[in-house]
C-alpha positions in Angstrom: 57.0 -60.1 3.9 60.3 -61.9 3.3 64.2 -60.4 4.0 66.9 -62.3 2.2 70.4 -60.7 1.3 71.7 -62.3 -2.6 75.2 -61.6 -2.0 76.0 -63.0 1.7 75.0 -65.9 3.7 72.0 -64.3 6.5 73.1 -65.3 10.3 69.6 -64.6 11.9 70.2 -64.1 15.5 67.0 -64.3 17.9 67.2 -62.8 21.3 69.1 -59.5 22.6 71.0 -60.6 26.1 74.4 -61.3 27.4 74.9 -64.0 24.9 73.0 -62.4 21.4 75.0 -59.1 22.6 78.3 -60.6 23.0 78.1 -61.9 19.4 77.0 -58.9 17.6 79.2 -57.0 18.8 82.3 -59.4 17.5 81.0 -60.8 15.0 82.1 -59.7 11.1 78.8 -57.8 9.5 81.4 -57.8 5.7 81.2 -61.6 5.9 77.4 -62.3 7.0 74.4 -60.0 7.0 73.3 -60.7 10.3 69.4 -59.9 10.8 68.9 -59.5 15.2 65.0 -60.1 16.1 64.2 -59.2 19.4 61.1 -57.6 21.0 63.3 -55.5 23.2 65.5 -53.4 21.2 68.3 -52.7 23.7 70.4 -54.7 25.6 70.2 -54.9 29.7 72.7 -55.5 32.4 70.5 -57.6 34.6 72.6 -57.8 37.8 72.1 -54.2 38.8 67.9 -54.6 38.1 67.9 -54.8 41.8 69.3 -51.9 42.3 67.5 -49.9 39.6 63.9 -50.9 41.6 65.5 -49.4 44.7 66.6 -46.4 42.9 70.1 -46.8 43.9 71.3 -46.7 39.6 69.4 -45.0 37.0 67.8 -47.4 34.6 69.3 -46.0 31.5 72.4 -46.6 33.1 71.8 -50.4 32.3 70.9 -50.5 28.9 72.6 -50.3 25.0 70.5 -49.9 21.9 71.0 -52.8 19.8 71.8 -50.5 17.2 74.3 -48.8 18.8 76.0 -52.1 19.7 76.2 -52.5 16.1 75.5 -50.4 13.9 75.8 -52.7 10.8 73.2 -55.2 12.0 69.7 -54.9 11.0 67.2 -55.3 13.7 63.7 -56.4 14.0 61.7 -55.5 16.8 59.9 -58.8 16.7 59.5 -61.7 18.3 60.0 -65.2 16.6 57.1 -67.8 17.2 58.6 -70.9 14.6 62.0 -71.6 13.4 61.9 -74.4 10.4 65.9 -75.2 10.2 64.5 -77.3 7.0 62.8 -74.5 5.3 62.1 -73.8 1.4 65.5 -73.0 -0.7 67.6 -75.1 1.1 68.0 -72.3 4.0 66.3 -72.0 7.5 63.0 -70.0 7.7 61.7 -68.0 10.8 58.1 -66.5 11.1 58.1 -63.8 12.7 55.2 -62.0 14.6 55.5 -57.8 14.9 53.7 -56.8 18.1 50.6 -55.5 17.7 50.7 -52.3 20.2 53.9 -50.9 18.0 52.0 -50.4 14.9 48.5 -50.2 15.9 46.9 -53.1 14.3 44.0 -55.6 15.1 46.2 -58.4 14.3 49.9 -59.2 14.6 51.8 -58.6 11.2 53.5 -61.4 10.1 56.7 -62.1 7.9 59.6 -64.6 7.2 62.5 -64.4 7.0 64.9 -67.0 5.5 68.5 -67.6 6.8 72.0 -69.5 6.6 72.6 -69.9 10.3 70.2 -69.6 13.2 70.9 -68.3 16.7 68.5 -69.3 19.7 69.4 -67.2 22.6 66.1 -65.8 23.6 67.0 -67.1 27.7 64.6 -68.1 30.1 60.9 -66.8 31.0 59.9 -67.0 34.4 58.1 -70.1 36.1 55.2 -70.0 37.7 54.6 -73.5 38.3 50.7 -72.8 37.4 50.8 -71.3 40.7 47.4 -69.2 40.0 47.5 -65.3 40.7 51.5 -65.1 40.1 51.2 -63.6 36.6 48.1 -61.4 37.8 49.3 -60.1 41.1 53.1 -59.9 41.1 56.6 -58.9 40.0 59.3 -60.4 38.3 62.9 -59.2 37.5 63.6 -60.2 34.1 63.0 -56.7 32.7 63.7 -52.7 33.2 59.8 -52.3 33.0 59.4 -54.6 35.9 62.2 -52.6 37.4 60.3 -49.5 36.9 57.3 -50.5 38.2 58.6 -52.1 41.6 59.8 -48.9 42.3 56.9 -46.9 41.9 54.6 -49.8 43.5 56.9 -49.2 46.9 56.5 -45.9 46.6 52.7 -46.0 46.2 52.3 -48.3 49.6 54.4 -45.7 51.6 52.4 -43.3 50.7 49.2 -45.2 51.2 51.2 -46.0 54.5 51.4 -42.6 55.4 47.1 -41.5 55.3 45.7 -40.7 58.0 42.8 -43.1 57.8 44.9 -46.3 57.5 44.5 -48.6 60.4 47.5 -50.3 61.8 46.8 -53.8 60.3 46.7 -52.0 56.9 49.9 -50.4 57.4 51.1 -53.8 58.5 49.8 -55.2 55.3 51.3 -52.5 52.8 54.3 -52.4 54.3 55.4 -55.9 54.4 57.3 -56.6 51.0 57.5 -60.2 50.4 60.0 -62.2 47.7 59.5 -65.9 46.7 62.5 -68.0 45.9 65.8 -68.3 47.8 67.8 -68.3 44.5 70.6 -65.7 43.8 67.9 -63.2 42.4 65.4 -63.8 45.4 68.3 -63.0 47.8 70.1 -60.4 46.1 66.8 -58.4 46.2 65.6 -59.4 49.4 69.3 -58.0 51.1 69.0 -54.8 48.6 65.4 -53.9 49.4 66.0 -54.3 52.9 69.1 -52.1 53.1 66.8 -49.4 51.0 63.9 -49.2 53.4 65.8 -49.0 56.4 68.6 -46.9 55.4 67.5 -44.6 52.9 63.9 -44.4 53.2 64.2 -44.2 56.9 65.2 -40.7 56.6 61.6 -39.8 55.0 59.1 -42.1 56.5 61.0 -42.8 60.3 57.6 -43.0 61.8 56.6 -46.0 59.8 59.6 -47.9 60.6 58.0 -50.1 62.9 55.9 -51.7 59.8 58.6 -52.3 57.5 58.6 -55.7 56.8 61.0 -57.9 54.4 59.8 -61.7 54.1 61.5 -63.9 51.7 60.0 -67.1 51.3 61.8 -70.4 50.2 59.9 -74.0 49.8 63.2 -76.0 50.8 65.2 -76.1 53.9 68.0 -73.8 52.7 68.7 -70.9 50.2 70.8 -70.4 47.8 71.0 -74.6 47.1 72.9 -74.2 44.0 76.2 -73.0 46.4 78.2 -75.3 49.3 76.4 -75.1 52.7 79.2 -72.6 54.4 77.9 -70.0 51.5 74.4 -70.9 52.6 75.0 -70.5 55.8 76.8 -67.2 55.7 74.2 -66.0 53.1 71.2 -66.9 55.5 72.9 -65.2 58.2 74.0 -61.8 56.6 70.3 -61.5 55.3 69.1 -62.0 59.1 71.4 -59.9 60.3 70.3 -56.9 57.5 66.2 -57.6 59.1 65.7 -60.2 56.3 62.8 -62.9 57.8 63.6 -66.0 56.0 61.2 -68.7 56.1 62.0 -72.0 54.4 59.9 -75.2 53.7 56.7 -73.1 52.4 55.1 -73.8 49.3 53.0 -70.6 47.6 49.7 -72.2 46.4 48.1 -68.9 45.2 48.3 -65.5 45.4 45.2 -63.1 45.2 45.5 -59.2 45.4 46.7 -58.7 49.0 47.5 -62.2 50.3 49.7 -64.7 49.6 48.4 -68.3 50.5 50.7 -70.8 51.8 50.1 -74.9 51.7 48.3 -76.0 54.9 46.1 -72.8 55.1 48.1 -70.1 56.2 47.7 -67.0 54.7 50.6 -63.7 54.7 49.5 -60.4 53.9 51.2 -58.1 51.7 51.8 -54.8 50.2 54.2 -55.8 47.3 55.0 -59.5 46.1 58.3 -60.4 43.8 58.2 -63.4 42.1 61.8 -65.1 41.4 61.0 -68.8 42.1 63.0 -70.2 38.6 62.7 -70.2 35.2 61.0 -71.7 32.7 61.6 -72.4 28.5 60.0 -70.1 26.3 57.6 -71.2 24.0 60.3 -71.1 20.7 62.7 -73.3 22.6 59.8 -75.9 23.2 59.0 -75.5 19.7 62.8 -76.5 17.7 62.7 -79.2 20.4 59.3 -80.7 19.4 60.9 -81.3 15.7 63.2 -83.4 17.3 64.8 -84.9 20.7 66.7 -82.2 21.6 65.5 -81.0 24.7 67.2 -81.6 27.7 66.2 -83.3 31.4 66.1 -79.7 32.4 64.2 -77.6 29.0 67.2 -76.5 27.3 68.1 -77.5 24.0 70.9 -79.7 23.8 74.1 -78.6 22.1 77.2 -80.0 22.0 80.7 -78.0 22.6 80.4 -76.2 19.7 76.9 -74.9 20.8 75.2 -76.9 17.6 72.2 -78.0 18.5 72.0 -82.0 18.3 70.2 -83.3 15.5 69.9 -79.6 13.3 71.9 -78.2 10.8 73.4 -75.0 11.3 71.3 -74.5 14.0 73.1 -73.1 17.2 72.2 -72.4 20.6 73.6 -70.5 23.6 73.1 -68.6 26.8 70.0 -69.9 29.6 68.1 -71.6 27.0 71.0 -74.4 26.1 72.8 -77.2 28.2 76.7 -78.3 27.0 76.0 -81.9 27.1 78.7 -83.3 29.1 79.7 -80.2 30.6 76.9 -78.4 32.5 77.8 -74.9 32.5 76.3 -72.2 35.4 73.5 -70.0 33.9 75.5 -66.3 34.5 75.7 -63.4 32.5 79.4 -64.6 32.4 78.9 -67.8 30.7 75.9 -66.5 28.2 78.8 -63.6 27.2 81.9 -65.8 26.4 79.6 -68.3 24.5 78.2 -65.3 22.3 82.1 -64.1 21.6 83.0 -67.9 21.1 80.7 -68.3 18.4 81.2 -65.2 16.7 85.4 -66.0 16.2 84.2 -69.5 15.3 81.7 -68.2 12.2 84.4 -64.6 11.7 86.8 -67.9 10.8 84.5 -69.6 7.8 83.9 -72.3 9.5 81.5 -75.4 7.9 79.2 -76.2 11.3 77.3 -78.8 10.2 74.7 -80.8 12.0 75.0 -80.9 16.1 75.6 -83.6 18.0 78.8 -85.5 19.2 78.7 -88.5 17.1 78.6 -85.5 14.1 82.3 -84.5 12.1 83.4 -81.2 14.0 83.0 -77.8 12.2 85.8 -77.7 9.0 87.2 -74.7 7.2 86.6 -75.1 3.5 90.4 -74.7 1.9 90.4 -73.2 -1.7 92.0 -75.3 -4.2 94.8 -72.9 -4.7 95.8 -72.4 -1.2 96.4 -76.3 -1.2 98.8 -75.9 -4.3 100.7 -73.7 -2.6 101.4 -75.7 0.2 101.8 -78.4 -1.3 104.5 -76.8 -3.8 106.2 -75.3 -0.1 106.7 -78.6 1.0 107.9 -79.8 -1.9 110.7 -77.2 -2.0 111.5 -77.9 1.6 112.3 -81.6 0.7 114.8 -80.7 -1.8 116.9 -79.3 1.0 116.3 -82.4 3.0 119.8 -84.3 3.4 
């Protein structure tokens, strides 16, 4: 199956977070027909995720419909597997692969679609760092269905918690939540999970208190590296204070359905395991950057500061899954949002983008031949006054 609008150039934009949602929602649908391909047709405000496992906001509280955030975009739900910026007909072509639950098929249905201009803001997948039994046995926070599912696994180990044929060690065990990675997302959780089992489900389960465990595991000496060591600090120490245990300089070597194993032998039971250890590139963005070198030190594809990616023609890049040569931005919602809006004003203007890359001429407005007459025939009246 092939999409291709005859009377305006196609903007296919890939991806449906901070930084595809920001430019959909500015950018001008009577200049481009802009064709959105995600496999997750709404959009999600990822900060409060923590909260929504913890039951503290509603889920659908988080989210917008892509649809709704602009009505005059079509939307695919879809994910994109290639992206050929050289395609046939001098345009870009994407193949696209329909998910095989939504319509019920033995195969994927697959389909191109041919564009103008390519967006890559798909973000980051986690890493597991082939860390076997991760993907098997625990959580991540990159979605509301891993939301969802946190909260009813807590719930489920309470109530296991609560029969009265468990033995102590395996209330111990189900009631000792642990987190893996002392980033921003590891700690956030750690602090709001820990505030919801003592606080609020205090109130229903006081008697099993005493086995309420929160372990947050790190593999360097501190958390939260990416910040100065007085945030570190004071992070480390409000989490202690909330009946955090933060243990630092363990490595996770495996984790099988009740135990996390630690390097040198040591093995941690567990009732519930989150996984937020980093991020890794997802297999599209290690696909463009095979066709050429533009990956980065770090698995982003390099653009340059007008988020082209180097080396590819009309081919642009934002949010988690690029790096700003020269100017390493912070991968926040923030960022990923004013990059979206950024580029929509920058195609909303007519600009020419060109091919990526600093040693490349910067993006140029095409000037029709009459508007330059004009001028010209301005200036030329304002000489005459010249004394």
């Amino acid at each position: 199956m092939r999409l291709r609008s005859s009377t305006k150039p196609v903007v296919l934009v890939l991806g449906s977070g901070w930084g595809a949602h920001s430019l959909i929602k500015v950018i001008d649908t009577d200049m481009y027909d802009v064709v959105v391909v995600s496999p997750r047709n709404h959009f999600v405000f990822t900060p409060m995720l923590p909260s929504t496992a913890v039951g503290t906001v509603e889920f659908r509280s988080l989210l917008e419909p892509i649809r709704t955030s602009n009505p005059c975009v079509t939307y695919l739900e879809a994910q994109c597997e290639t992206l050929d910026p050289e395609g046939e007909g001098g345009g870009g072509e994407g193949l696209l692969v329909q998910s095989t639950h939504l319509l019920q098929l033995s195969k994927p249905w697959q389909m191109q679609i041919q564009y103008d201009k390519a967006v890559v803001a798909v973000g980051e997948q986690p890493a597991t760092f082939g860390v076997p039994g991760v993907k098997e046995h625990c959580f991540f926070m990159k979605e509301v269905t891993d939301a969802v599912a946190l909260r009813k696994k807590i719930a489920e180990k309470f109530e296991l918690a609560c029969l009265p044929g468990t033995s102590e060690q395996q209330r111990r065990a189900a009631l000792n939540f642990v987190v893996v990675g002392g980033g921003p997302t590891g700690v956030e959780f750690a602090g709001t999970l820990s505030d919801f089992l003592r606080e609020d489900l205090r109130k229903k389960y006081p008697a099993l208190m005493p086995y309420v465990r929160v372990t947050l595991l790190q593999s360097v000496s501190s958390i939260l590296t990416q910040f100065d060591e007085r945030l570190q600090r004071n992070a480390l120490s409000n989490l202690t204070s909330s009946g955090v245990e933060v243990r630092t300089n363990v490595r996770v070597v495996g984790v099988n359905k009740d135990k996390v194993l630690l390097k040198g032998g040591e093995e941690l039971d567990y009732g519930v395991c989150v996984w937020s250890a980093g991020n890794a590139p997802r297999p599209l963005v290690t696909q463009i950057a095979s066709e050429a070198s533009r990956l980065s030190p770090g698995s982003k594809l390099c653009v340059d500061s007008f988020l082209r990616v180097v080396g590819a023609s009309d081919l642009l890049a934002l949010g988690d899954c690029s790096l700003v040569l020269g100017n390493r931005l912070p991968a926040t919602a923030q960022v990923a949002g004013q990059q979206g809006a950024y580029l929509a004003h920058l195609l909303n203007s007519g600009y020419n983008l060109g091919v990526g890359g600093y040693t490349q001429p910067p993006p140029f407005q095409v000037v029709p031949r009459c508007t330059l007459q004009v001028r010209r025939t301005k200036a030329q009246r304002m000489c005459l006054y010249v004394p």
